[in-house]
C-alpha positions as CSV (number, residue, x, y, z in Angstrom):
1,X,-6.5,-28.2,-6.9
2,X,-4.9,-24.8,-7.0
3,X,-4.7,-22.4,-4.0
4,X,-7.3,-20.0,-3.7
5,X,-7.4,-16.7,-2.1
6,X,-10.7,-18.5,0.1
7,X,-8.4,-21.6,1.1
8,X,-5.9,-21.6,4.0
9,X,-2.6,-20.2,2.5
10,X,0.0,-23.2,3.3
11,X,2.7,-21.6,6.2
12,X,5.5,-22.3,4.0
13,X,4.3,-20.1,1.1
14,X,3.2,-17.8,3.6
15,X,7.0,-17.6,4.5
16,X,8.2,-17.2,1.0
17,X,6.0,-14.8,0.2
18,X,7.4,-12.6,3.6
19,X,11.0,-12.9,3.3
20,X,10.7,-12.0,-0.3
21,X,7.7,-8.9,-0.1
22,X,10.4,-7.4,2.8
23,X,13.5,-7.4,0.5
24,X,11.1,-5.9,-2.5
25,X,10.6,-3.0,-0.5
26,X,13.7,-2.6,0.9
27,X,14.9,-1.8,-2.5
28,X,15.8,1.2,-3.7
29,X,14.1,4.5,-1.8
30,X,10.5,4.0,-0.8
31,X,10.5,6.9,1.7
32,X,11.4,9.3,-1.3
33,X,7.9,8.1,-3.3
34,X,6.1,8.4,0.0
35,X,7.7,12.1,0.8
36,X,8.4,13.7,-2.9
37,X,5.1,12.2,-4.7
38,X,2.4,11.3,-2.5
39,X,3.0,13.2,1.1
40,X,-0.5,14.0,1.3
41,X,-2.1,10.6,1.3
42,X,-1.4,9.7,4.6
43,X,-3.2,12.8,6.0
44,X,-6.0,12.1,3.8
45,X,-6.5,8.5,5.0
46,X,-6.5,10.2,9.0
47,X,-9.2,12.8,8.4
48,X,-11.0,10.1,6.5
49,X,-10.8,7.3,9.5
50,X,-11.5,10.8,12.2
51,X,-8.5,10.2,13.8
52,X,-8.3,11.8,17.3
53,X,-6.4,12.3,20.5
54,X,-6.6,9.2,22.8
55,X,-7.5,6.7,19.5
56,X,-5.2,3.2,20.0
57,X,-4.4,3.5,16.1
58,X,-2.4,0.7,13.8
59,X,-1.1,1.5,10.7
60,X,-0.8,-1.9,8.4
61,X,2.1,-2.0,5.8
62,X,2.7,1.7,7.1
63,X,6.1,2.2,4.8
64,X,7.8,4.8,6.4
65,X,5.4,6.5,8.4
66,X,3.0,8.6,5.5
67,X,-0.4,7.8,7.6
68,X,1.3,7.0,10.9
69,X,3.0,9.7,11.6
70,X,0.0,11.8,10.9
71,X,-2.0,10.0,13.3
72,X,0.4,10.4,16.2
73,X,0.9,14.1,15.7
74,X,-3.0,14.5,15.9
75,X,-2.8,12.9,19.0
76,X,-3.2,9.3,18.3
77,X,-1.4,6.4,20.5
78,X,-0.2,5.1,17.0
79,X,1.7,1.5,16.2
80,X,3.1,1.3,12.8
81,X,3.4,-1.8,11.6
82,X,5.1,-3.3,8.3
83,X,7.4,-6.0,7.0
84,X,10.3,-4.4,5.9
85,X,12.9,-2.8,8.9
86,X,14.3,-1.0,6.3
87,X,11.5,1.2,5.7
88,X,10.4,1.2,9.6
89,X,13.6,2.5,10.3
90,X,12.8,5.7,7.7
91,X,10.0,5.8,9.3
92,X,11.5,6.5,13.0
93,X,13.6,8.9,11.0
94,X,11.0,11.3,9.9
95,X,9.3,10.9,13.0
96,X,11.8,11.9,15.3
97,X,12.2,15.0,12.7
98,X,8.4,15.6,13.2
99,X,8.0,15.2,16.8
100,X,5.8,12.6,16.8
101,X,6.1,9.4,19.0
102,X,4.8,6.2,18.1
103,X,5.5,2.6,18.2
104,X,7.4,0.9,15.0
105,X,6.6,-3.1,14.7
106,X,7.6,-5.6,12.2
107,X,4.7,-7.6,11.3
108,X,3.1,-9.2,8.4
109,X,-0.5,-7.8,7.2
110,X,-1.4,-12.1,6.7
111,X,-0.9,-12.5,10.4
112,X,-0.7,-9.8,12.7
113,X,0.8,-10.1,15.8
114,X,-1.8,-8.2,18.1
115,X,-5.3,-8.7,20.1
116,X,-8.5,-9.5,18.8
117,X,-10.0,-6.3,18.9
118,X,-7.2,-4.3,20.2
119,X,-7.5,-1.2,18.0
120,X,-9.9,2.0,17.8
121,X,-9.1,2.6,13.9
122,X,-7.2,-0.2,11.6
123,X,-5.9,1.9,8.6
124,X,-3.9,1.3,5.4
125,X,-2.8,3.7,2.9
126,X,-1.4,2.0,0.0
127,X,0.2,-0.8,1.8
128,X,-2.0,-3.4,2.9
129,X,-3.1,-3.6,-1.2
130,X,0.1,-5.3,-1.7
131,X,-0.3,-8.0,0.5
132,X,-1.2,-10.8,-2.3
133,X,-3.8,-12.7,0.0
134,X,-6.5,-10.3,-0.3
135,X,-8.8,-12.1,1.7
136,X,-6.3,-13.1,4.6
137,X,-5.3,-9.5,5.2
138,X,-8.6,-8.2,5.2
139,X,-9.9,-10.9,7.8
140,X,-6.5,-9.5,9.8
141,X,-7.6,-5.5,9.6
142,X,-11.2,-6.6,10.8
143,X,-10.2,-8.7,13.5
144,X,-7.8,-6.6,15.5
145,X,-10.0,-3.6,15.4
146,X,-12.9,-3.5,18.0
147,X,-16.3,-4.1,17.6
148,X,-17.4,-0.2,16.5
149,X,-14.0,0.6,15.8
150,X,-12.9,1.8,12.1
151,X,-11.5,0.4,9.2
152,X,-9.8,2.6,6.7
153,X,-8.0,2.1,3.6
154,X,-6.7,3.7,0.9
155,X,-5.7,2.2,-2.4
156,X,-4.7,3.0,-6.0
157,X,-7.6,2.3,-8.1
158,X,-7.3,-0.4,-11.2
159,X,-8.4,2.3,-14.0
160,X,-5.8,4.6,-12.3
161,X,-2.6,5.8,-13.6
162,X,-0.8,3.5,-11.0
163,X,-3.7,0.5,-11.4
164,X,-2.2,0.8,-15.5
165,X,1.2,1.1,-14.6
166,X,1.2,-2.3,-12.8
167,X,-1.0,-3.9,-15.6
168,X,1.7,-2.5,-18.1
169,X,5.1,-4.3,-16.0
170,X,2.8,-7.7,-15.5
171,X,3.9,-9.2,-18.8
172,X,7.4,-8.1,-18.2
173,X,7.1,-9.1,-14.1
174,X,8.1,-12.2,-12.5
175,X,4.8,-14.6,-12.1
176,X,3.0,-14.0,-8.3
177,X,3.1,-16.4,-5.8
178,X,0.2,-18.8,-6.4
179,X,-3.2,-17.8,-5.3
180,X,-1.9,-14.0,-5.2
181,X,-4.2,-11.1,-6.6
182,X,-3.4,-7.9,-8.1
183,X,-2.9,-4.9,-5.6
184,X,-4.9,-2.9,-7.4
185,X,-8.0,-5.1,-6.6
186,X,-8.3,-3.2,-3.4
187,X,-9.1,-0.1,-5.5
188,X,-12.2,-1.3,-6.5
189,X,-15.0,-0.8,-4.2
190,X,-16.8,-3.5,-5.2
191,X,-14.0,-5.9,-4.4
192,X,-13.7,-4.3,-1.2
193,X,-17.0,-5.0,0.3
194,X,-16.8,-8.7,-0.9
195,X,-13.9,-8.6,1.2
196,X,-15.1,-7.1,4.7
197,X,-18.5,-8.7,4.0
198,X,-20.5,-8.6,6.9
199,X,-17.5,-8.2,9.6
200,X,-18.3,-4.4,8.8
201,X,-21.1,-1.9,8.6
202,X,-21.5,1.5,7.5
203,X,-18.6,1.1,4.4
204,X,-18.4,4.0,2.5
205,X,-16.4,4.4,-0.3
206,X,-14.9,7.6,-2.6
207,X,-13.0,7.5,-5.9
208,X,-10.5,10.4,-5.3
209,X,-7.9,12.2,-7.3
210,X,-3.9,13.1,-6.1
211,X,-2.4,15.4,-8.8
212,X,1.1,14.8,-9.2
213,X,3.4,17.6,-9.9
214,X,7.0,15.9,-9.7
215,X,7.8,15.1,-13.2
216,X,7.9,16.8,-16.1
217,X,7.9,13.9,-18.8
218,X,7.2,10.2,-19.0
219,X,11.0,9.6,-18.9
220,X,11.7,11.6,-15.6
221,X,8.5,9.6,-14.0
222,X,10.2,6.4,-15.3
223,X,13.4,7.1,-14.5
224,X,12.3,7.9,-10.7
225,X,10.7,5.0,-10.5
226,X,12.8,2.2,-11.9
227,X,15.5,3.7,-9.0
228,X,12.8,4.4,-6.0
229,X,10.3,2.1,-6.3
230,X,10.4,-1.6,-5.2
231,X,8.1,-3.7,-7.8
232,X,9.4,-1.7,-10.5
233,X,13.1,-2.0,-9.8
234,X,12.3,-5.8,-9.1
235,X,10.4,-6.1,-12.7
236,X,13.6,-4.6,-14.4
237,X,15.7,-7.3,-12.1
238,X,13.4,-10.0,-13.6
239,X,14.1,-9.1,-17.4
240,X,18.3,-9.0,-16.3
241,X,19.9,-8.5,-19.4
242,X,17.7,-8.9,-21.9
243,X,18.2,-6.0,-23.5
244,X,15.7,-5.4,-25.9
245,X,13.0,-6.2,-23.2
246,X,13.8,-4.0,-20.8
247,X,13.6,-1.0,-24.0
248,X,10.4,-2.1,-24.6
249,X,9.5,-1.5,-21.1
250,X,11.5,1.3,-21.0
251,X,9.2,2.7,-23.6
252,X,5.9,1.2,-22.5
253,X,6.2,3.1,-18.9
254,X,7.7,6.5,-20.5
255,X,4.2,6.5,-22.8
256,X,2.0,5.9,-20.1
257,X,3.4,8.5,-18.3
258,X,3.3,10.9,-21.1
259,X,-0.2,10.0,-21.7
260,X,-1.3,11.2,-18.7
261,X,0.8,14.2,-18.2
262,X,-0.8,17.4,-19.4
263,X,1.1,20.9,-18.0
264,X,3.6,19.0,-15.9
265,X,0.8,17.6,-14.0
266,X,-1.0,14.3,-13.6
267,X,-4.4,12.9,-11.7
268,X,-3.6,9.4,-9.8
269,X,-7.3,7.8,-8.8
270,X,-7.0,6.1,-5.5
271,X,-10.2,4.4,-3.2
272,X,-10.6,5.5,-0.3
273,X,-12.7,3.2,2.1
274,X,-14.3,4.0,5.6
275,X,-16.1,0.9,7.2
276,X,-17.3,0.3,10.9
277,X,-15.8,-2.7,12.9
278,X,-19.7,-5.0,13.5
């Protein structure tokens, strides 16, 4: 019988699937996605969750800081949390540039390393999607906030310009670890709830839109991502040098780019998800 996402995750995958998902980030320049294309998300997941002064906050799979650091400057005692050092060390980076103080952890959204109920607000803005257990993580965000604590996520949506731009690199992608789902799974609110179940109340969800200004064709949008953004570079890495493979998805990224460029400008749909700790 195959793995499931519903049956325990043997540790040695669980291992595998670490050591690899912390290289994959650590490729090519993360923080510049996070600070020239989507800087606003992370303040958009804070106001969502009510952030506050005095709120014991943990950002899961917080990249370099893009909800985090947010958090922390509105007051928050903030830990960010994430697999890769690479990008935890941007992170402190544009912190200290900011002025906001925080705490900077290397953990794994399968198995956190913090109390049962330890947190006033568990958030996630496009990180925690890309841990491949789906139901694993989301048992982790629920049980380290408190009872009446909040849950927040944000997540790119599967219909979404980012949701197709990962369906367009799977047949060119290396296969997922067994029993892995897609990341833009957690973009669908439907998904979502069958995930927190009945460990929360009070979920709300909202189908939003981040226009995009950075790049004025498919090819430039392309071109940034294949040297920025982990799972693309490691798709390209996959095909190695088969040359008329990586053309074709050379050409199948610049289209869908193109396709949804109108005026320099595109709309990327995300999820974003408020729920209450039961």
């Amino acid at each position: 019988m195959g793995i499931t996402d519903r049956e325990p995750v043997p540790a040695e995958l669980l291992d595998t699937v670490r050591t690899k998902h912390s290289a994959l980030w650590a490729l090519g320049d993360y923080p510049a996605v996070a600070d020239e294309v989507i800087p606003s998300l992370g303040a958009a997941l804070v106001e969502a969750c009510d952030v506050g002064r005095g709120d014991h906050v943990l950002d899961v799979a917080a990249g370099s800081g893009n909800a985090a650091i947010p958090a922390a400057l509105a007051g928050a005692d903030v830990v960010a949390s994430d697999l890769s050092p690479v990008l935890l060390a941007a992170g402190r980076e544009r912190a200290a540039e900011r002025g906001a103080v925080l705490r900077w952890e290397v953990a794994d959204a399968h198995a956190l390393p913090f109390d049962d109920g330890a947190f006033d607000v568990v958030m996630s803005c496009v990180g925690v999607m890309f841990a491949p257990f789906h139901e694993l993580a989301a048992g982790e965000l629920t049980r380290v906030a408190r009872p009446g604590g909040t849950i927040g996520t944000i997540a790119w949506t599967p219909d979404g310009f980012i949701g197709r731009m990962f369906a367009t690199m799977k047949p060119f992608a290396p296969p997922p670890p067994p029993g892995a789902q897609p990341p833009p799974r957690w973009g669908d609110e439907l998904h979502v709830r069958s995930l927190l179940g009945d460990r929360v109340t009070d979920l709300r969800a909202e189908v939003r839109g981040l226009v995009v200004d950075r790049f004025a064709s498919g090819v430039e949008f392309r071109d940034f991502f294949k040297a920025t953004y982990g799972p693309t570079i490691a798709t390209y890495r996959f095909l190695g040098e088969d040359a008329a493979r990586v053309a074709e998805l050379d050409a199948a990224l610049a289209d869908l780019a193109d396709a949804h460029l109108a005026d320099g400008t595109m709309t990327w749909d995300y999820l974003v998800v408020r729920a209450t700790r039961a």
